[in-house]
N, C-alpha and C positions, 0 to 999 in steps of 0.2 A: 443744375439740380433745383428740383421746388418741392416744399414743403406743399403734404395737400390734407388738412384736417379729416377727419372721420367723425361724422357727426353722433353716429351710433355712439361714441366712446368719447366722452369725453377728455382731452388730453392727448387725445393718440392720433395719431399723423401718420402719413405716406411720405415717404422720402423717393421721389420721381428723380434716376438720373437723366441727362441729355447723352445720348450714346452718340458718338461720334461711328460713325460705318463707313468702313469701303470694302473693296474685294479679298480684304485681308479676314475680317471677320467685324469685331468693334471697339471701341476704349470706350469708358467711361468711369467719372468716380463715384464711388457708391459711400463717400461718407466726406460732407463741410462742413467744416466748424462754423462758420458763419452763418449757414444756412439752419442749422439746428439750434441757435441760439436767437437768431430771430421769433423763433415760434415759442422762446420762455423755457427752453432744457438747457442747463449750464452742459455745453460739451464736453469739461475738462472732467468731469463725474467719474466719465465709465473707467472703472478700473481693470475690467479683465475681456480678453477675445477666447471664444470657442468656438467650433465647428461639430454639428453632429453630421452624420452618415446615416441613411437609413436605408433598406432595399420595401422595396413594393410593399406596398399594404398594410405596412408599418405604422403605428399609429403612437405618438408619444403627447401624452398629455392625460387630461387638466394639471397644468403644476401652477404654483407661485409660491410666495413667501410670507413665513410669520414677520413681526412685527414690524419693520420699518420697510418693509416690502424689497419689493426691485424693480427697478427700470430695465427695461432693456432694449435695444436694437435689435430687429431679428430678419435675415435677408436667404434667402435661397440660393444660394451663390451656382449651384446645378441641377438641373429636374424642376421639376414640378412641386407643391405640397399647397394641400387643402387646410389650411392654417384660421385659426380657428382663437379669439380674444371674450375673455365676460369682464365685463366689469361689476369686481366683489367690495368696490368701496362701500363703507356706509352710508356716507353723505354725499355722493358723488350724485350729479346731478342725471349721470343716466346709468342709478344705480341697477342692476342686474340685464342691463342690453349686452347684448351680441353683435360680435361682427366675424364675417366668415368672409374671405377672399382667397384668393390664389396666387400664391408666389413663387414668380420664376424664376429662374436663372439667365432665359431670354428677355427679360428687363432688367435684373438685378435692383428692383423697388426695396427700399427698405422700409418695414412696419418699426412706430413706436410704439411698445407695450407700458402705461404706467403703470408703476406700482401699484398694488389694491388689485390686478388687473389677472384672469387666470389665464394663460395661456395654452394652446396644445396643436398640434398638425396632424396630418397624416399625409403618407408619401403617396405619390400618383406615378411615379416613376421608378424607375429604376438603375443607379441609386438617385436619392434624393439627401443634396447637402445643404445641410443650414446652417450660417452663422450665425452670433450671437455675442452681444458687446452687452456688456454689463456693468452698471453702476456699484455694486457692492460685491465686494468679493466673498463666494461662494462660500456657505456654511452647511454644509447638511441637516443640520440640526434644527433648520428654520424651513427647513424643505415642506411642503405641505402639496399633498396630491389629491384631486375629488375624479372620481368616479366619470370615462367619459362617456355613458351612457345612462347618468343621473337622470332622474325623469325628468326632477324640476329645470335642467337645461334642455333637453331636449337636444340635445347639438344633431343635425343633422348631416354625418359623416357620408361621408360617399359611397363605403360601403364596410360589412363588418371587418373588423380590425385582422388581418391575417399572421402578424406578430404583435405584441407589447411585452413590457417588463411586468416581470410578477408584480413590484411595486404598484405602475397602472394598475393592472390585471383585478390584482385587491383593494383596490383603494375606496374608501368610504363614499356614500353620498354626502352631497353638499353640505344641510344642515349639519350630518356629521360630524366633516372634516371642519368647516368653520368655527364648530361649538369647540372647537380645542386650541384656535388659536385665536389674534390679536391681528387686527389689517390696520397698521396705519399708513400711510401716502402721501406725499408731495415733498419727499427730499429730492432734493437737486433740482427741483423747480427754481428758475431765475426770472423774477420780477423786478426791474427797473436797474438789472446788471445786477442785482446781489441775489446771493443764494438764498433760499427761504431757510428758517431754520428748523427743525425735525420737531 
């Protein structure tokens, strides 16, 4: 497995596995400790695994989180999805870039999302599953959602959304949804083997 930075995004990495193939189909692992610590992410962080399922055309996003954000690992474990990161730090050096890629199940790459950072997908398949490893265990209450067809992102979807949740559905534009909460970023960042602190 190799770490491959995103330059768009500051902080955010591809996690490339090595698939081992024969006429069986393939192995690979899709999560080292070691490897993910080399690039400055304490790996012992994440606290919690989830999986969503989505069918065709499904689109879930912009989400992230109020105040000390979240990290997250996010991989396609089946299908396809038009996957989709902003970075909403304040002082983040590439504050309000994009990055848009596709992740498959046929690689099994895993995206690192930093905190600060909005997330969202849309499925190309059917169905389309995504995993998701997370640094801070899940609060509602901190849940914050913008708009994914805000002008000011522009996100260029593949095509209009053919399911989302009312949540999506309704959700405010950017300045909006911002104007109500607090972005801070860089827990569980590890610099020279200790944790930074919050």
């Amino acid at each position: 497995m190799k770490a491959i930075p995103l330059p768009e995004i500051d902080g955010a990495y591809l996690f490339e596995p090595t698939p081992h193939v024969d006429d069986r189909g393939f192995f690979c692992r899709t999560f080292d400790k070691e490897v993910v610590r080399s690039v400055g992410i304490d790996p012992d962080s994440f606290t919690q695994d989830s999986v969503s399922r989505s069918a065709f055309g499904v689109l879930r996003g912009m989400h992230l989180r109020s105040g000390l954000g979240e990290a997250k690992l996010v991989r396609c474990s089946y299908g396809r999805v038009f996957d989709v990161i902003v970075d909403l730090r304040p002082n983040s050096l590439t504050h309000m870039n994009q990055k848009h890629l596709e992740l498959s199940g046929d690689t099994q790459v895993t995206l690192y999302v930093p905190a600060g950072c909005a997330h969202g997908f849309q499925a190309l398949t059917d169905p389309a599953d995504v995993s998701y490893r997370i640094d801070r265990a899940h609060n509602p209450a901190e849940d914050v959602t913008i708009a994914f067809d805000d002008e000011e992102l522009a996100i260029p979807w593949p095509f209009p959304p053919l399911r989302m949740s009312e949540r999506d559905r309704s959700a405010p534009p950017l300045a909006e949804a911002l104007g109500r909460t607090t972005i801070d970023h860089g827990l569980h960042r590890v610099e020279r083997g200790e944790q930074t602190p919050p």
